[in-house]
C-alpha positions as CSV (number, residue, x, y, z in Angstrom):
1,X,186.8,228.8,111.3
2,X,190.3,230.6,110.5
3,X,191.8,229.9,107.3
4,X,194.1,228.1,109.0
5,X,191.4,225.5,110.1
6,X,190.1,225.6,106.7
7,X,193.4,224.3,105.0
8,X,193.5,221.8,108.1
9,X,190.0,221.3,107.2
10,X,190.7,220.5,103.1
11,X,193.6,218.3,104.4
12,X,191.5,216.0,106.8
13,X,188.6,215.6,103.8
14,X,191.1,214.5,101.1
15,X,193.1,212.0,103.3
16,X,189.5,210.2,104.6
17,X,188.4,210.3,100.6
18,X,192.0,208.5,99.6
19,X,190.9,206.4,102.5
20,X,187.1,205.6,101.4
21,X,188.9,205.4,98.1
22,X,191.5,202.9,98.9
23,X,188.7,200.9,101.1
24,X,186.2,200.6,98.0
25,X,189.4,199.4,95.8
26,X,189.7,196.5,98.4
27,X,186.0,195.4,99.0
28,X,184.4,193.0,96.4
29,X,181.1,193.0,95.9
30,X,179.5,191.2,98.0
31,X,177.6,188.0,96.4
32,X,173.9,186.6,97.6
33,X,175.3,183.0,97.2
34,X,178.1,181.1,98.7
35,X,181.5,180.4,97.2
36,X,181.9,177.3,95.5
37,X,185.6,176.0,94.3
38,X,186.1,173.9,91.7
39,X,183.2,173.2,89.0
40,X,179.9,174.7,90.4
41,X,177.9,172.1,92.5
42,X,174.1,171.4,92.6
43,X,174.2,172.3,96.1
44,X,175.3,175.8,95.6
45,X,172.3,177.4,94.3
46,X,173.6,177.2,91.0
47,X,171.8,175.7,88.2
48,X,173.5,172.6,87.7
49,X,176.2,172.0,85.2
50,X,174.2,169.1,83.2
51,X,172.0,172.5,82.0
52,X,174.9,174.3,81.1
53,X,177.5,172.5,79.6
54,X,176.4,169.1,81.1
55,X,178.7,167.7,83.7
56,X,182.3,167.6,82.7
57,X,184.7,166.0,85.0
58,X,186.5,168.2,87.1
59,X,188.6,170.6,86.2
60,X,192.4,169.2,86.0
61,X,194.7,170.5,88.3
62,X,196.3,174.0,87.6
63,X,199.8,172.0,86.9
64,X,201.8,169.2,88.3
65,X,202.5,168.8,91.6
66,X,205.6,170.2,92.3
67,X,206.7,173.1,93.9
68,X,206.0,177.0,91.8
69,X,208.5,178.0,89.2
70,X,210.8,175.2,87.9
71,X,208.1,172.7,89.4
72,X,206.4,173.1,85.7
73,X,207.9,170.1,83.3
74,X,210.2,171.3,80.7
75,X,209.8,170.4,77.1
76,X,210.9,171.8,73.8
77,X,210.9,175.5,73.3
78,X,208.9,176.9,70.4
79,X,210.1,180.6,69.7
80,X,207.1,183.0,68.0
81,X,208.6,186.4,66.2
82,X,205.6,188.8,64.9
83,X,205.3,192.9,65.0
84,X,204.5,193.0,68.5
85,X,205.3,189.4,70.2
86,X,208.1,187.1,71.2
87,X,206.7,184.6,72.2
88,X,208.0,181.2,73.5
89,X,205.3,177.9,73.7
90,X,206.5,175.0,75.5
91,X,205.6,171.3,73.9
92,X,204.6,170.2,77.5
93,X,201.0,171.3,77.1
94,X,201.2,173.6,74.5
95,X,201.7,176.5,77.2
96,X,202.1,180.0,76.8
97,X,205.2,180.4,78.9
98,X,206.8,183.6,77.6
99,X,205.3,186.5,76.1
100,X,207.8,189.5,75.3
101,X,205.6,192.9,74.1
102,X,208.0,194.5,71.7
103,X,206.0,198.0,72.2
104,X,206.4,198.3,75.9
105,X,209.9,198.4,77.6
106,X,210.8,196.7,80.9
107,X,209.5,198.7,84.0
108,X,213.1,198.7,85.2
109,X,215.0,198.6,82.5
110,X,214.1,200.2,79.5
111,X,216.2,198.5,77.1
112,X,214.5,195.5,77.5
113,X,211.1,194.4,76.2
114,X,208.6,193.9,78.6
115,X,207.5,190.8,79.4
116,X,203.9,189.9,80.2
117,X,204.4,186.1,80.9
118,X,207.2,184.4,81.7
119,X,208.4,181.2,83.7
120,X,211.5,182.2,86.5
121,X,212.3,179.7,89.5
122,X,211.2,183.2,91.6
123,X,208.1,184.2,89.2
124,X,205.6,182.4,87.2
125,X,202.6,183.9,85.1
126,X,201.4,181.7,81.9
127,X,198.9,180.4,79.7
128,X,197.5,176.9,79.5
129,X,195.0,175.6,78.2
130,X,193.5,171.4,77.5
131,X,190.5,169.7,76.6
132,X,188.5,167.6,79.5
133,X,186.8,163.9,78.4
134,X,188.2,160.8,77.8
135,X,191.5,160.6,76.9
136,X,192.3,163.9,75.1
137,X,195.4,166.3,75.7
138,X,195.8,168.5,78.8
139,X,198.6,170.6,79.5
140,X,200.4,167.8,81.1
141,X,200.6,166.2,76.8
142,X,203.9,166.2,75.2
143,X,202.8,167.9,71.7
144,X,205.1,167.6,68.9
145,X,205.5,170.4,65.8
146,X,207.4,170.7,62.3
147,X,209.1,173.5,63.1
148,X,210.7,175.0,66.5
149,X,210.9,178.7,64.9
150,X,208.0,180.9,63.6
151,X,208.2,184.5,62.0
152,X,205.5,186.9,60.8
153,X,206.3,187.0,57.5
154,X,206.3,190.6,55.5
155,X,203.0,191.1,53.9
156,X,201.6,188.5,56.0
157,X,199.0,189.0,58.0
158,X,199.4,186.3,60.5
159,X,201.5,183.4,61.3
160,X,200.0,179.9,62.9
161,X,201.7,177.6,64.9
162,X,200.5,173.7,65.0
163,X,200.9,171.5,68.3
164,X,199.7,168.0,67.2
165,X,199.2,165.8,69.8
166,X,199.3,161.7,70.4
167,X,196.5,160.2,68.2
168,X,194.4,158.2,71.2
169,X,192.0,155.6,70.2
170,X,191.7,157.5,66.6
171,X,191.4,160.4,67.7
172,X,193.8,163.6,66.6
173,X,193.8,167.1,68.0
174,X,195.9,170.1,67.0
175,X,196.6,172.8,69.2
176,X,196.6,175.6,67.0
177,X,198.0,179.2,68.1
178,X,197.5,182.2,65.3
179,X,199.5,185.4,65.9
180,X,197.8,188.1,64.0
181,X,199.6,191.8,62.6
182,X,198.7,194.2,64.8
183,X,196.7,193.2,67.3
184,X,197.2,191.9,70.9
185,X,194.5,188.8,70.6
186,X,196.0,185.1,69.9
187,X,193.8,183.0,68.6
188,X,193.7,179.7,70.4
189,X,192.3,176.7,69.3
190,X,191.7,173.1,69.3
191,X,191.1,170.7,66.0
192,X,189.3,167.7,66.9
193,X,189.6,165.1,63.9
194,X,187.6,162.0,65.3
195,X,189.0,158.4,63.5
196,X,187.6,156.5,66.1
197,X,184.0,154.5,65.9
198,X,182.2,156.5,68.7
199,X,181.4,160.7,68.8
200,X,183.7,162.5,71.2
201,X,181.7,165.4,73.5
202,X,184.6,167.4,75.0
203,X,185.4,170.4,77.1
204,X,187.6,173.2,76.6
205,X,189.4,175.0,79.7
206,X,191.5,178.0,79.0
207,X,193.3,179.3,82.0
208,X,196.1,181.4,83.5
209,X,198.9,180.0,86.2
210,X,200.1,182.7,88.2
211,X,201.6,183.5,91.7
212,X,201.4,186.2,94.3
213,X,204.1,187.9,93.3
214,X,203.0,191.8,92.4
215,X,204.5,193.1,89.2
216,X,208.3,194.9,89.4
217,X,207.8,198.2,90.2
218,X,204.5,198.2,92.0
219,X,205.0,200.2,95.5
220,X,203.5,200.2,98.9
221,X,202.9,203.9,98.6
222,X,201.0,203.4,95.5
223,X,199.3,200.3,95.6
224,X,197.2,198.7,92.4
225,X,195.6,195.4,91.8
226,X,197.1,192.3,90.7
227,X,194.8,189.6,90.8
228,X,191.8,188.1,89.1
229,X,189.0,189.9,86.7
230,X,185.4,188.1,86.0
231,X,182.9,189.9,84.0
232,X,179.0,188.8,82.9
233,X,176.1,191.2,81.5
234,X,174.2,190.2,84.4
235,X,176.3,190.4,87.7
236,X,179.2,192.8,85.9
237,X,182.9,193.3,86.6
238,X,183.9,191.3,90.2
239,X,188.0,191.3,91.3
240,X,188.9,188.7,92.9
241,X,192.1,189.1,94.7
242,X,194.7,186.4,95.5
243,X,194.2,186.1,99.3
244,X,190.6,185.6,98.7
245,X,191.7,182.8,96.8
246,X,193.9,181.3,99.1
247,X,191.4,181.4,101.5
248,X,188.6,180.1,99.7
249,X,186.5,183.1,99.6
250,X,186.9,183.8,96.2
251,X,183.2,185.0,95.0
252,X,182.5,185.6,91.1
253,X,179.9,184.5,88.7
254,X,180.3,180.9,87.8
255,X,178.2,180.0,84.7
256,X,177.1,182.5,81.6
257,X,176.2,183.1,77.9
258,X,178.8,186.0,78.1
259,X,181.3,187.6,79.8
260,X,185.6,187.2,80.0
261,X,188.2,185.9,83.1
262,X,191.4,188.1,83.2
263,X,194.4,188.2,85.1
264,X,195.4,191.7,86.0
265,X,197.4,194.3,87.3
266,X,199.2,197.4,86.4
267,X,198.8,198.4,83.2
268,X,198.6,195.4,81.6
269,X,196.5,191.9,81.6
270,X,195.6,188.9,80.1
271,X,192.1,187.9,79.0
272,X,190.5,185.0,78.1
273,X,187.0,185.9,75.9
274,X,184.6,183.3,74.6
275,X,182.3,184.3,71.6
276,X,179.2,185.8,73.5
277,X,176.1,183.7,73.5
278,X,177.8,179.9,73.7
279,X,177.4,178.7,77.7
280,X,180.9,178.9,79.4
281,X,181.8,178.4,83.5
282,X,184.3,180.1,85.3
283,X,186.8,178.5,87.8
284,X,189.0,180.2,90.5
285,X,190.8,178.2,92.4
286,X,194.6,177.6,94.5
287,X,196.9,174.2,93.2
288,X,200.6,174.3,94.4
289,X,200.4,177.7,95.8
290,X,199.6,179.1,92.6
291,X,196.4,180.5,91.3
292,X,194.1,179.7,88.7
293,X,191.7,181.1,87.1
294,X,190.3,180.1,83.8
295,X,186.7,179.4,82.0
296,X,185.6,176.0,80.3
297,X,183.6,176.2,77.2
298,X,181.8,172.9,75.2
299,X,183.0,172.3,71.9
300,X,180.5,170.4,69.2
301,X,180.1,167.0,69.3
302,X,182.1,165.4,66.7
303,X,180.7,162.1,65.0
304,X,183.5,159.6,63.3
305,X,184.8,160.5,60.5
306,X,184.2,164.1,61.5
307,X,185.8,167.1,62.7
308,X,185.3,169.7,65.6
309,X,186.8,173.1,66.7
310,X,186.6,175.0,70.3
311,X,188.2,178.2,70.2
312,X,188.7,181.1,72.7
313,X,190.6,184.0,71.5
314,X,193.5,185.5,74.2
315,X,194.2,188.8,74.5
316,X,197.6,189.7,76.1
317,X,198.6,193.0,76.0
318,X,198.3,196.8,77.4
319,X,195.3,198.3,78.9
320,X,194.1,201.0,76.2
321,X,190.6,201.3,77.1
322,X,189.5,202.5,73.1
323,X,191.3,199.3,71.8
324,X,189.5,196.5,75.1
325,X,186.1,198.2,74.8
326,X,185.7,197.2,71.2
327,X,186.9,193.3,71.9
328,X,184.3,192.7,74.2
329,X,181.8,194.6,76.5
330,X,183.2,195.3,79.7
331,X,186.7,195.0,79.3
332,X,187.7,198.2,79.5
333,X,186.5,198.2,83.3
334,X,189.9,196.3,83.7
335,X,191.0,199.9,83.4
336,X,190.2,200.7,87.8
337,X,189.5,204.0,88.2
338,X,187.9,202.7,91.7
339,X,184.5,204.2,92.3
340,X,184.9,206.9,90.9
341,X,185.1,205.9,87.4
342,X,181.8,207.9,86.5
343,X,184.2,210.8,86.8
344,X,187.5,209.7,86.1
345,X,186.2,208.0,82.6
346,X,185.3,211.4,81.0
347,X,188.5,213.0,82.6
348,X,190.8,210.5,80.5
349,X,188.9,211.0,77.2
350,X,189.6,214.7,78.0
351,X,193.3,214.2,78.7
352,X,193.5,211.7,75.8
353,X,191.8,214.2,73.5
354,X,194.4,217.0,74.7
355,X,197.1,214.7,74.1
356,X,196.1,214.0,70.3
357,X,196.3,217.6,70.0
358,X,199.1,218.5,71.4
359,X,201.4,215.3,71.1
360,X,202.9,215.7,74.9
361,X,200.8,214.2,77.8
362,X,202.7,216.5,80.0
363,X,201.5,219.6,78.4
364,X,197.9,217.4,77.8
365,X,198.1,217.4,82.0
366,X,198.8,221.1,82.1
367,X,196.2,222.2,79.8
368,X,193.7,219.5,81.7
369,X,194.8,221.0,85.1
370,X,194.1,225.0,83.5
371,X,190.2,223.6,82.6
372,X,189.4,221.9,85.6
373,X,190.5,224.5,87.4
374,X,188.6,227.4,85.2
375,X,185.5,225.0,85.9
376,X,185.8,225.1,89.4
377,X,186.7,228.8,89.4
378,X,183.3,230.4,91.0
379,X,183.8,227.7,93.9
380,X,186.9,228.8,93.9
381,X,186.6,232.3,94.2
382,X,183.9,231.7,96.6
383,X,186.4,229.4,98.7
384,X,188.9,232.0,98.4
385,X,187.4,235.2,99.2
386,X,186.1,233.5,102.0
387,X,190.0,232.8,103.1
388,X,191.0,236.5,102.0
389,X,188.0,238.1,104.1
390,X,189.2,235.8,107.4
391,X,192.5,236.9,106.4
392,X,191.6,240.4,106.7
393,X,189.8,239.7,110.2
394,X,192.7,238.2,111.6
395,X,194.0,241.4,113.6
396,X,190.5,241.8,115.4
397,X,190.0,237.8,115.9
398,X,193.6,238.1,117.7
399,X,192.4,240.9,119.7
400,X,189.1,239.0,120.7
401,X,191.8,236.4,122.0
402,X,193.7,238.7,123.9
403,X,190.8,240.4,125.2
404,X,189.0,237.4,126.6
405,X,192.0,235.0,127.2
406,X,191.5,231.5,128.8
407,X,187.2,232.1,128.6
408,X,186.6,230.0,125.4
409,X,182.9,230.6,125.1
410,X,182.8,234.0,124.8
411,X,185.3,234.5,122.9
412,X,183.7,232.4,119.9
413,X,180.4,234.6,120.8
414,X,182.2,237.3,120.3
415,X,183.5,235.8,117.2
416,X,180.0,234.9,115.7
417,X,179.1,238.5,116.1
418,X,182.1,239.6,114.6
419,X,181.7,237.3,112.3
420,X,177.8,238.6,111.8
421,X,178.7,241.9,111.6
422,X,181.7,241.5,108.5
423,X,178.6,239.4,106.8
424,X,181.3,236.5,106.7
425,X,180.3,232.8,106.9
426,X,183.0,231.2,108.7
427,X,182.4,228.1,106.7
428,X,182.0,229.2,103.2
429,X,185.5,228.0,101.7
430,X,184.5,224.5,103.2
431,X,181.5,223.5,100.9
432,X,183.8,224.4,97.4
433,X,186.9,222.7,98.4
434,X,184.7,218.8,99.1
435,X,182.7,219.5,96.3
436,X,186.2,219.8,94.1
437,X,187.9,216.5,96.4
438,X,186.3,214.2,93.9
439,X,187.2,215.5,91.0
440,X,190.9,215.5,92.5
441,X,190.7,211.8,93.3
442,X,189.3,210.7,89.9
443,X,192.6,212.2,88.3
444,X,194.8,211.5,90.8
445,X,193.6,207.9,89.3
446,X,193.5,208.4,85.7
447,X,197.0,209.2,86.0
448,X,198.5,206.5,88.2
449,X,196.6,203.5,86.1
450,X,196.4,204.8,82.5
451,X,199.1,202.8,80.4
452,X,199.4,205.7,78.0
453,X,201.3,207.6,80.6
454,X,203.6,204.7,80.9
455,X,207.3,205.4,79.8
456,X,205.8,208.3,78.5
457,X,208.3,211.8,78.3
458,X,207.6,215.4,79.3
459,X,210.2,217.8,78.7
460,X,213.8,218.2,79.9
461,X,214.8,215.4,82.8
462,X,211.3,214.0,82.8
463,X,211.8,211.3,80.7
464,X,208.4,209.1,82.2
465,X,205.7,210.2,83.6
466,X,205.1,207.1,85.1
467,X,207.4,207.1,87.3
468,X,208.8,209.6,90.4
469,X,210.4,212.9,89.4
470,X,214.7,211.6,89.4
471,X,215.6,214.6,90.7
472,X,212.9,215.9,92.4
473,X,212.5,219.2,91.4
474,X,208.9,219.0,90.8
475,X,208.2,217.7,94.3
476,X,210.5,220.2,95.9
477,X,209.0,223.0,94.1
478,X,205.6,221.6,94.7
479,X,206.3,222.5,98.4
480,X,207.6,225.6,97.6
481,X,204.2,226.6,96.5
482,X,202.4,225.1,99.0
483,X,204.7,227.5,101.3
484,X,203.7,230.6,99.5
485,X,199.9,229.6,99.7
486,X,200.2,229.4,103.4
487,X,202.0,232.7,103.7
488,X,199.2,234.4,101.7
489,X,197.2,233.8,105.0
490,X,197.6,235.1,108.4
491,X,199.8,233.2,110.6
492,X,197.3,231.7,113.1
493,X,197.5,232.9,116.8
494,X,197.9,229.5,118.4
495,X,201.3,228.4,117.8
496,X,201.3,224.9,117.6
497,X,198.9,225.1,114.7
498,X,201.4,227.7,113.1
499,X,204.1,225.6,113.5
500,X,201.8,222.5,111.8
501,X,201.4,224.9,109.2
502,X,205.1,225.2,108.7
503,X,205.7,221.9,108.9
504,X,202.9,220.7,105.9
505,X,204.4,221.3,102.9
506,X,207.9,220.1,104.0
507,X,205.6,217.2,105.0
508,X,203.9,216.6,101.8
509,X,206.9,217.4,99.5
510,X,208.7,214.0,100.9
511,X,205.2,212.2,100.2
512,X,205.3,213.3,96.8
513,X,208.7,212.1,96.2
514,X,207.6,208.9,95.6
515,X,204.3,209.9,93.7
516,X,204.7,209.3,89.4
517,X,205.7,212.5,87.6
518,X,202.8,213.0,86.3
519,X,200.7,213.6,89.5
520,X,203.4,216.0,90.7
521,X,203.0,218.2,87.8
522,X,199.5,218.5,88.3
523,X,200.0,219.4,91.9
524,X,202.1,221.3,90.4
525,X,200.2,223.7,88.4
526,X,197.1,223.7,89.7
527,X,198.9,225.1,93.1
528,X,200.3,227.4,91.0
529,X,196.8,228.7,89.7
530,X,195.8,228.5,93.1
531,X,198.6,231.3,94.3
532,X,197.3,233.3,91.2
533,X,194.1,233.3,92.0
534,X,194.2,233.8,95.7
535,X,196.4,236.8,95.1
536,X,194.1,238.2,93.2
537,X,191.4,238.1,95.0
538,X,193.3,239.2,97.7
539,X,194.6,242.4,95.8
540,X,191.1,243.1,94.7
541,X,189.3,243.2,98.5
542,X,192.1,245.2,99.1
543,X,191.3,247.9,96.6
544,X,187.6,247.3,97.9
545,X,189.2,248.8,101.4
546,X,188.3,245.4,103.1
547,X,191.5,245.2,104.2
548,X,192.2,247.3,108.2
549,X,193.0,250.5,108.0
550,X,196.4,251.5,108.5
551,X,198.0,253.1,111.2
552,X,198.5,256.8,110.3
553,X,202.5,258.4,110.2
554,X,203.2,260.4,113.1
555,X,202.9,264.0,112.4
556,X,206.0,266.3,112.8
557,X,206.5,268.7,114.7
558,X,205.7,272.0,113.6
């Protein structure tokens, strides 16, 4: 195998690992038991609700019927104002319908907030949540409130925000939402006060509405997940994606002690997380063309004259892995590095750590890209002095070809003997280059889904990493590199492949144009390294008088 072959070679292997890759990102894991929608069902396998939480009644549809968008009812508009939310709760249900994160800017436009939730006649993505028994308040209840306008005060640590509801048949409950100073969590809550003459058992559900739509900015080239997240201690982290859904074969863990629904997608989700250790059930399902996904949890029997609480805190906010893996185990898996977080994990806390030092994730990718590559330097250097020893052979291999012509077979005898006698394994830069592929990947994902790199700047016009080079410089110099790392390798005899060769980086460089900053400049550099360390090697068999001998000057005439 040529060096030609072997870049061919390193080609093919990274394109059918993005494709395992991409494949493993779409397959769910698949579950011993049957889906169930709704509630679970006796007949499912499951043990039976009554053991759980005892049978509620079913779960209330994920909003009214009416069409997405402006098919939810309208009520009064209660505004929020803290450190790192705007937030806007409707009086129809108490619902979360807006969220604005003050510390993130729009994908699109920067001069806006971003906003996480929201309610558009094109786009809807909210929080609701109700109690289930008797006669108490859904989200479909018209709540009512002192004020229509809440602030975190200075030197306050958080602000609450009461819904009451109707009093039915002496019974009162308060929706209470609690904003707290620096931190992404809302603390949701209902406060049963039972006036009546007979205890109230009810059910909490806390869910998210959401459509199809991907988030702005999400592209066909670069596809991530937007959908739902269900994670227990026993059957861990399942994605459930929103064609699943539609067609009924969403499959997740149903009831628990433990474990968190999210809604996610790039860089951001929302999380509903129950205290570990009280029973809870998990619900997935399609109503109006929407999807929801929510968990229902038991609050304590309250006796008359008595009163009761069921809470379940919401987090809303960015996907910083230090910050979810301390809320609740397993969260930070909402972070997908795919399967090949094992690796990509300890990459980011190198690249975080880097970045702490150095206060630039662009130079934090550099100096990640110089260690990797100073890791992998003996299978480098075996993988390139395997390329610079077929380079040197590639006058005598052409001969072979010229001497032998159209009879294949022995010319590639001749080949292995020549091969034999140089002491060069035609295959040694293979092994180092799929051995490094993973590594690659794993980074290749730690910088397309880590939030940190979001909006984040570099140096000169690369004002977010996040996104594609503006200009592209990076990419067109990117395949300027790649053309020098060809040409430090014979031209191969057979021209088609020679002209493929030519072609390739062209080829690449317009792929890259739509690739995030940040994964450019890694290409980047570590081609760069690449050149500088090929050369060398190169230089050095030279010296070693690997190289042919050259023809000697013609004499002069005496």
């Amino acid at each position: 195998m040529d060096s030609q072959r072997l870049i061919l070679f390193f080609v093919f292997s990274f394109s059918l690992f993005m494709l395992v890759d991409a494949w493993h990102r779409d397959q769910q894991p698949a579950q011993s038991r049957p889906p169930v929608t709704g509630t679970a069902q006796k007949d499912a396998g499951l043990p039976a609700p009554s053991e759980k939480l005892a049978p509620p009644p079913p779960v209330p549809a994920a909003g009214p019927q009416a069409p997405a968008g402006g098919g939810l009812s309208s009520g009064s508009v209660v505004t929020v104002d803290t450190d790192l939310f705007r937030a806007e709760i409707s009086t129809t249900g108490g619902d979360l319908r807006t969220l604005e994160l003050k510390q993130h800017r729009d994908t699109e436009d920067k001069q806006r907030n971003f906003l996480l939730f929201e309610q558009r006649p094109d786009h809807v993505y909210i929080a609701q949540s109700g109690l289930i028994g008797g006669d108490l308040p859904t989200h479909r209840t018209q709540y009512s409130t002192q004020s229509t306008q809440y602030k975190l005060a200075d030197g306050s640590d958080s602000v609450e925000v009461r819904l009451e509801a109707p009093p039915v048949n002496g019974v009162k409950v308060t929706k209470v939402y609690r904003f707290n100073r620096g931190t992404y969590v809302i603390d949701v809550s209902f406060e049963i006060a039972n006036g009546g003459s007979a205890p109230v058992q009810a059910y909490g559900y806390f869910q998210f509405l959401r459509d199809d739509k991907p988030p702005v900015g999400d592209s066909a080239m670069l596809p991530t997940f937007t959908g739902v997240g269900v994670y227990t201690e026993k059957d861990k982290f399942h994605k459930v994606t929103f064609a699943d859904i539609e067609k009924g074969k969403a499959s997740y863990p149903k009831t628990s002690e433990d474990g968190w629904v999210a809604m996610l997608q790039h860089y951001f989700l929302g999380a509903w997380l129950p205290k570990n250790g009280t029973p809870r059930e998990f619900y997935i399902r399609r109503v109006d063309n929407l999807n929801a996904a929510g968990v229902i949890v038991p609050a304590p029997a309250v006796q008359p004259g008595a009163t009761g609480t069921v809470s379940v805190p919401l987090y809303a906010g960015p996907q910083e892995q230090d910050k979810l893996a301390k809320l609740a185990p397993g969260l930070d898996l909402s972070v997908d590095y795919g399967w090949l977080t094992i690796i990509a994990v300890p990459l980011f806390w190198l690249l975080s750590w880097f970045y702490h030092w150095v206060g630039n994730w662009g130079v934090a990718i550099i100096i990640l890209t110089v260690i990797i590559k100073l890791l992998f330097y003996p299978l480098s250097e075996a993988s390139y002095r395997s390329m610079a020893k077929m380079r040197v052979l590639a006058p005598k291999l052409q001969r072979l070809k010229e001497q032998y012509g159209d009879d294949r077979q022995r010319m590639q005898q001749a080949m292995m003997e020549l091969y034999k006698t140089e002491k060069i394994n035609p295959l040694g830069g293979c092994l180092p280059i799929v051995v490094q592929i993973p590594v690659f990947i794993a980074l290749y994902w730690v910088l397309l889904a880590s939030v940190e790199l979001r909006h984040a700047p570099f140096m000169l016009w690369i004002n977010d990493l996040s996104r594609p080079d503006p200009w592209f410089i990076l990419p067109v110099l990117m395949g300027a590199t790649m053309i020098i790392q060809t040409r430090l390798n014979p031209e191969p005899p057979d021209p088609v492949q020679a002209k493929v060769m030519k072609i390739m980086p062209i080829a690449f460089s317009v792929f890259f144009f739509f690739f995030p900053a940040g994964l450019v400049l890694y290409w980047l550099v570590n081609n760069v390294l690449s050149i500088l360390q090929q050369w060398n090697i190169n230089r050095v068999l030279e010296k070693a008088n690997l190289a042919p001998p050259r023809k000697p000057k013609p004499s002069k005439p005496s």
